[in-house]
NUMARTI-235571 format. One record per residue (C-alpha): residue number from 1; residue in one letter; x, y, z. Coordinates in steps of 0.25 Angstrom, whole numbers, plus 5000, padded with zeros to 4 digits. Example, Ala and Ser with C-alpha at 12.3 -4.5 7.8 and 13.67 -1.06 7.14 Angstrom:
REM residues 2
SITE, 1, A, 5049, 4982, 5031
SITE, 2, S, 5055, 4996, 5029
This chain:
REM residues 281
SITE, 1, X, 5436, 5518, 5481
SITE, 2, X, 5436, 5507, 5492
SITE, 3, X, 5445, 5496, 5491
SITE, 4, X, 5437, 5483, 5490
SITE, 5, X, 5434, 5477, 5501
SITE, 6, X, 5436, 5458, 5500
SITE, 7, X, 5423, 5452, 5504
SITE, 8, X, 5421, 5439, 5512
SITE, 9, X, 5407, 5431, 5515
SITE, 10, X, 5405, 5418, 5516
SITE, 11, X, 5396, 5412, 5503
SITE, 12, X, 5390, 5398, 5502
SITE, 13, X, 5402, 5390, 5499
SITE, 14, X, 5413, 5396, 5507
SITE, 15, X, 5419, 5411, 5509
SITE, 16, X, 5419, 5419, 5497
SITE, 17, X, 5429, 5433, 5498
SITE, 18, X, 5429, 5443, 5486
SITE, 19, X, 5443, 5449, 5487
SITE, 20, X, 5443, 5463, 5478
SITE, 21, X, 5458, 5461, 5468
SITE, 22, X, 5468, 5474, 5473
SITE, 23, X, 5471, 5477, 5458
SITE, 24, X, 5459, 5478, 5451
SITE, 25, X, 5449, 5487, 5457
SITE, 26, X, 5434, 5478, 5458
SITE, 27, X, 5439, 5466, 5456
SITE, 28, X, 5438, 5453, 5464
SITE, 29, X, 5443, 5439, 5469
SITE, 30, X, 5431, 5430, 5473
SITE, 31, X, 5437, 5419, 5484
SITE, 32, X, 5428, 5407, 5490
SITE, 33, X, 5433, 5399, 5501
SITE, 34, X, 5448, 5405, 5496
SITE, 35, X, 5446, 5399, 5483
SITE, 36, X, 5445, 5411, 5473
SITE, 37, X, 5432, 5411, 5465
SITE, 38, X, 5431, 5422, 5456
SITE, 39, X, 5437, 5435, 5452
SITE, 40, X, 5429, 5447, 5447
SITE, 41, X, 5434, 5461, 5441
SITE, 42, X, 5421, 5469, 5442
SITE, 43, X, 5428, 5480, 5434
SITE, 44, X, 5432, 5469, 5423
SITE, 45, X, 5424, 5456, 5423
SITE, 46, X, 5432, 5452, 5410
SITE, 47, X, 5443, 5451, 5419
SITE, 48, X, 5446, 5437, 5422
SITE, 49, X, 5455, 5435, 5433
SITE, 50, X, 5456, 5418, 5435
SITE, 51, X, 5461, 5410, 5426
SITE, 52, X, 5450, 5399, 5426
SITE, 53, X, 5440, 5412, 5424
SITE, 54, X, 5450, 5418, 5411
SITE, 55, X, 5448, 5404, 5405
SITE, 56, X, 5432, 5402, 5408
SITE, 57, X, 5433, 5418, 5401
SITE, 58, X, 5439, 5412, 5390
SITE, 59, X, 5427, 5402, 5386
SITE, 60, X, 5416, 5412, 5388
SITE, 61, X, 5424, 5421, 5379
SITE, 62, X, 5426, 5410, 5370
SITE, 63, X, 5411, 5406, 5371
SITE, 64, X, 5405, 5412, 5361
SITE, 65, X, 5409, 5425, 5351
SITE, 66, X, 5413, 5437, 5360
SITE, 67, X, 5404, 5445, 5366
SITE, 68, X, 5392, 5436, 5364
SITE, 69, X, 5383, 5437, 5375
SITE, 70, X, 5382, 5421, 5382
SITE, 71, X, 5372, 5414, 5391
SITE, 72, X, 5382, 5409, 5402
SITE, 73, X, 5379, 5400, 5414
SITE, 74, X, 5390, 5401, 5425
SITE, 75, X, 5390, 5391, 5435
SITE, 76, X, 5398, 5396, 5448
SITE, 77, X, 5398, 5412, 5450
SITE, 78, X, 5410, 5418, 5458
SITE, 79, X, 5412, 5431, 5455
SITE, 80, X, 5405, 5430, 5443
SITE, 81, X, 5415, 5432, 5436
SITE, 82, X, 5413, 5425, 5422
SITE, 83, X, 5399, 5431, 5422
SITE, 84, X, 5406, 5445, 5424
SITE, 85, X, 5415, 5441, 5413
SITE, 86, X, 5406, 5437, 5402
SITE, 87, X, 5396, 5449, 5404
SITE, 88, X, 5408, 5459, 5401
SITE, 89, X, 5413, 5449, 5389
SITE, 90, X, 5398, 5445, 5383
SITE, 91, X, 5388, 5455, 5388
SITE, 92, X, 5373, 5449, 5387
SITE, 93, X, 5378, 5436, 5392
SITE, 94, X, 5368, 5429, 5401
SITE, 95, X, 5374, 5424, 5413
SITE, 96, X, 5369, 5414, 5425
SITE, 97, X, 5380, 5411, 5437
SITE, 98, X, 5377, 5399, 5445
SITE, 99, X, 5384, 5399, 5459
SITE, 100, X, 5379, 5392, 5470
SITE, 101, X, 5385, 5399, 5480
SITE, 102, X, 5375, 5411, 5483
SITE, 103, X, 5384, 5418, 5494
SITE, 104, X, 5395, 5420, 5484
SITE, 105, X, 5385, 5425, 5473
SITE, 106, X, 5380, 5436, 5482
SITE, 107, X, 5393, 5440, 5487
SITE, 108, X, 5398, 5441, 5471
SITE, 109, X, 5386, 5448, 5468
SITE, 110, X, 5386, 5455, 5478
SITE, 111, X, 5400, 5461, 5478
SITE, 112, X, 5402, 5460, 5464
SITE, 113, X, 5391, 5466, 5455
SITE, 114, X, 5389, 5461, 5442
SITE, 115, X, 5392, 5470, 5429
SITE, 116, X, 5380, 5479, 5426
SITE, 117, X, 5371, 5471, 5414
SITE, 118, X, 5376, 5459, 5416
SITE, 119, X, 5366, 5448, 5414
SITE, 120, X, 5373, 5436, 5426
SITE, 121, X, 5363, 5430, 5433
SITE, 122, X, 5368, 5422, 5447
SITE, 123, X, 5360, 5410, 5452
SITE, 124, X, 5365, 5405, 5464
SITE, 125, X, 5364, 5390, 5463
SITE, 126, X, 5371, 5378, 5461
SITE, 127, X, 5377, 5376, 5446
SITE, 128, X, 5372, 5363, 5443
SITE, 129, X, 5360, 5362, 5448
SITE, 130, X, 5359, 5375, 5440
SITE, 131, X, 5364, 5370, 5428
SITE, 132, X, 5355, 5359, 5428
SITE, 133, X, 5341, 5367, 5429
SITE, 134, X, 5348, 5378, 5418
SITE, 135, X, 5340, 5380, 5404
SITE, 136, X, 5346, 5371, 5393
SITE, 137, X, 5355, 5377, 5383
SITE, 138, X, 5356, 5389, 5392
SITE, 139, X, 5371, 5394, 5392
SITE, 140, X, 5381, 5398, 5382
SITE, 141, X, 5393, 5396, 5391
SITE, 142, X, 5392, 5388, 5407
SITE, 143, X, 5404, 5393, 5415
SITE, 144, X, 5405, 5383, 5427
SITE, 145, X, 5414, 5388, 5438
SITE, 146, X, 5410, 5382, 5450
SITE, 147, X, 5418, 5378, 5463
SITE, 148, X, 5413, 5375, 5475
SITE, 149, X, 5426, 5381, 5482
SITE, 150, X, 5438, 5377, 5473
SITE, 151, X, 5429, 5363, 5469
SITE, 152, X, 5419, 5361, 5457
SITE, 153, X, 5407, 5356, 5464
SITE, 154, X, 5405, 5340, 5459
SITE, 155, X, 5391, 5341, 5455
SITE, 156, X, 5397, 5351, 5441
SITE, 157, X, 5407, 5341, 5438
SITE, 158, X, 5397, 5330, 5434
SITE, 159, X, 5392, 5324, 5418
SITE, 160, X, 5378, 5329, 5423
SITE, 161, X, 5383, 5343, 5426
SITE, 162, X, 5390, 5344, 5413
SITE, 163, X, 5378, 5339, 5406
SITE, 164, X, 5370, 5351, 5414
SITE, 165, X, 5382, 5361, 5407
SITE, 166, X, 5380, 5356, 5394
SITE, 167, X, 5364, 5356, 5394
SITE, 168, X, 5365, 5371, 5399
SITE, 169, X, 5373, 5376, 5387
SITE, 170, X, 5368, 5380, 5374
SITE, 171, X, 5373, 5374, 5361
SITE, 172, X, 5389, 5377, 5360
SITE, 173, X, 5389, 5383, 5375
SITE, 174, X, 5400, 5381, 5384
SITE, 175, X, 5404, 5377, 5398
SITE, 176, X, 5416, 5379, 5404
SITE, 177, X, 5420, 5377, 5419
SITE, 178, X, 5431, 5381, 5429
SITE, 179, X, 5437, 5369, 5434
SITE, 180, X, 5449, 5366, 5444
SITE, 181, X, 5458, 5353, 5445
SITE, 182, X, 5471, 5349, 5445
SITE, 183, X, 5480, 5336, 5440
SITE, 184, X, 5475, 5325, 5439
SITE, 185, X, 5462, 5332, 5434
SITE, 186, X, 5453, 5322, 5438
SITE, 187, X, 5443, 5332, 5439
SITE, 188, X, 5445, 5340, 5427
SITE, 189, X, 5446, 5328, 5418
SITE, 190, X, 5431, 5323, 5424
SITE, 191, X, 5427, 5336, 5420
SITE, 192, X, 5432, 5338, 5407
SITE, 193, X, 5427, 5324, 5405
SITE, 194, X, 5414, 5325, 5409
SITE, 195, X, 5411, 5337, 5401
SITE, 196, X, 5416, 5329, 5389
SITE, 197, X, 5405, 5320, 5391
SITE, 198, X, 5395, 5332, 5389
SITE, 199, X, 5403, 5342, 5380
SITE, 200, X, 5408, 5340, 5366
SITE, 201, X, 5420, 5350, 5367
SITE, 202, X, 5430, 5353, 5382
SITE, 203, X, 5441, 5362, 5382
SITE, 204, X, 5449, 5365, 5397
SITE, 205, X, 5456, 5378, 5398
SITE, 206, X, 5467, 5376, 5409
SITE, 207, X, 5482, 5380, 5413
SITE, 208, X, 5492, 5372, 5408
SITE, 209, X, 5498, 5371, 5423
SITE, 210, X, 5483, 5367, 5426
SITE, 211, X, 5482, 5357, 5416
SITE, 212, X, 5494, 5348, 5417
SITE, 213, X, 5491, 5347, 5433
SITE, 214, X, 5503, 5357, 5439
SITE, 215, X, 5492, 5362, 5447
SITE, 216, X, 5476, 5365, 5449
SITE, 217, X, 5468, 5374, 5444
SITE, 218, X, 5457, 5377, 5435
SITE, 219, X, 5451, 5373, 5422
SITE, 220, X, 5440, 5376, 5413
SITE, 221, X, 5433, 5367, 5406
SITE, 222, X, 5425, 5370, 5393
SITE, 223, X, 5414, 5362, 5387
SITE, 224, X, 5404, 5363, 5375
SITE, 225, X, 5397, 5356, 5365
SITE, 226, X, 5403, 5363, 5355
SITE, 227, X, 5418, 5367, 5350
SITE, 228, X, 5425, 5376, 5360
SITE, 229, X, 5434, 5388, 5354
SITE, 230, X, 5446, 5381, 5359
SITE, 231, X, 5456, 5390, 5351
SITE, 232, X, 5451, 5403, 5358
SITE, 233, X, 5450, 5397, 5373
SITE, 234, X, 5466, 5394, 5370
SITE, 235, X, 5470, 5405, 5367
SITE, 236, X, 5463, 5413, 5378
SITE, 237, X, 5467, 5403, 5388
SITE, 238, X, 5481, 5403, 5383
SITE, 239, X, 5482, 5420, 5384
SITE, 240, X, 5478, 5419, 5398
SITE, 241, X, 5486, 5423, 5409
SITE, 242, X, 5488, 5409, 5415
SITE, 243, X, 5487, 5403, 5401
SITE, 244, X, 5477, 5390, 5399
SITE, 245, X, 5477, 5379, 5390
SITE, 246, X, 5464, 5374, 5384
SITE, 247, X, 5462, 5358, 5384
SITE, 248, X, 5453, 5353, 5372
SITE, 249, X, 5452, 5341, 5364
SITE, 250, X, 5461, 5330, 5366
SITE, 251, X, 5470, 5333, 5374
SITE, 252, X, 5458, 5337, 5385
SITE, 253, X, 5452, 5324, 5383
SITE, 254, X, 5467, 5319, 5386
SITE, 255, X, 5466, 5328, 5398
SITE, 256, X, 5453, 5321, 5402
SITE, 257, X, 5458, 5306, 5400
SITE, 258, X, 5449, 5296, 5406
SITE, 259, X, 5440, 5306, 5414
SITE, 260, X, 5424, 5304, 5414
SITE, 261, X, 5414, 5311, 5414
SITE, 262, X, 5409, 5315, 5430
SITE, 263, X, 5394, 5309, 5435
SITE, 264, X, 5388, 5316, 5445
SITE, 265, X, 5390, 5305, 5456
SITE, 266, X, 5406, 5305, 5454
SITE, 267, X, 5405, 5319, 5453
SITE, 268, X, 5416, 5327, 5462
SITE, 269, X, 5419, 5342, 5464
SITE, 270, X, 5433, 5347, 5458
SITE, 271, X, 5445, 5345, 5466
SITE, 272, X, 5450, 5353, 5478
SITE, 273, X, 5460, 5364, 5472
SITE, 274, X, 5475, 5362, 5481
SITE, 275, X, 5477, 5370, 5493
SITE, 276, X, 5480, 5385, 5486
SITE, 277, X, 5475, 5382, 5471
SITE, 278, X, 5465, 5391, 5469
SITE, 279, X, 5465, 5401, 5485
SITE, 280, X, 5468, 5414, 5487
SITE, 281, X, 5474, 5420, 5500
């Protein structure tokens, strides 16, 4: 068998390079810009390799009883990993992936096929402007993981995009989204707060290092109208290689403090990670 060969083209935002992994045999490291994206097992999509992605695996497995086949919205594609995932852990799940830039969709697509019978659909768009024109009640679960490089693009950090989320999801749906900040949390506080205004129940699953500001990194945040299965998002996120903590109830609205709610006119994209947080060589 050949040796896999790491592939290198430039796409709309930047230079994307999938680099094959030497110790599993098809699987692959997505990189834009330096910045890595995604990675994909093709032999075992269940296989989750980032932290950030383990702890969005945790909500869809949390989502509803397992195995149940979902209608899931993702909004930013990579690798496609997620959508991978849930077709091997809830087959018969209707999937959409929004990703707006098109020349990374046909590289991923193109050099790495989706699983045989898997029902993902990709749209290459922009996610709100998506969101915005999407059927009411559509979605089960909206996975947002979008980044402009290392930067969550303003325009999904705003009270009117939240508002967008929720009118897409379906009675007890839920949203959850990859997000990136570090102390003083200015961001992640306006983002937990502006959801708040929209949703009845937040969680945020991050690292303990990550939460008392030692250093940047990610953070998923989870919303829904209905009560979220903290007990079970603990104990996943606590058994995971890098253990995370899940922040609910008072002590997140601590976290959040005196944050508001974001309006699309104050609306401003996620911070810029320090030099090395998130690169590869």
């Amino acid at each position: 068998m050949e040796e896999p060969i790491p592939v290198t083209r430039p796409v709309d935002h930047g230079e994307a390079k999938l680099l094959p992994d030497v110790d599993r045999e098809r699987a692959w490291l997505l990189t834009v810009g330096g910045a890595p994206q995604s990675y994909v097992d093709l032999d075992e999509p269940q296989h989750l390799e980032f932290e950030y992605a383990q702890r969005l695996g945790h909500v869809l497995d949390t989502a509803a009883e397992p195995g149940q086949p979902l209608d899931v919205l993702h909004l930013g594609g990579g690798a496609l990993t997620l959508p991978r995932y849930l077709a091997a852990t809830r087959p018969g799940s209707r999937q959409h992936v929004v990703e707006a830039d098109r020349g990374l969709l046909a590289l991923v697509t193109e050099h790495l096929p989706l699983p045989d019978g898997a029902d993902i659909t990709v749209h290459g768009a922009d996610a709100r402007a998506w969101l915005e024109r999407a059927p009411l009640a559509s979605a089960d679960i909206l996975v947002a993981d979008v980044f402009g490089g290392s930067r969550v693009p303003a325009h999904l950090t705003s009270l009117a995009y939240a508002r967008a989320a929720e009118r897409v999801l379906r009675r007890g749906g839920v949203y959850a989204a990859n997000l990136a900040d570090g102390a003083p949390f200015a961001f992640l506080r306006s983002q937990l707060a502006t959801f708040a205004a929209v949703f009845a129940e937040l969680a945020l699953i991050a690292e303990p290092a990550v939460l008392r500001g030692r250093r940047f990194g990610n953070a998923v945040l989870v919303a829904s109208q209905e009560p979220i299965d903290i007990a079970s998002l603990s104990r996943r996120s606590a058994a995971d290689a890098f253990p995370a903590r899940v922040e609910h109830g008072p002590a997140l609205r601590a976290f959040i403090g005196d944050a508001t709610p974001v309006r699309d006119e104050d609306a401003v994209a996620s911070p810029e990670p320090p030099a090395g947080a998130f690169s590869v060589g």
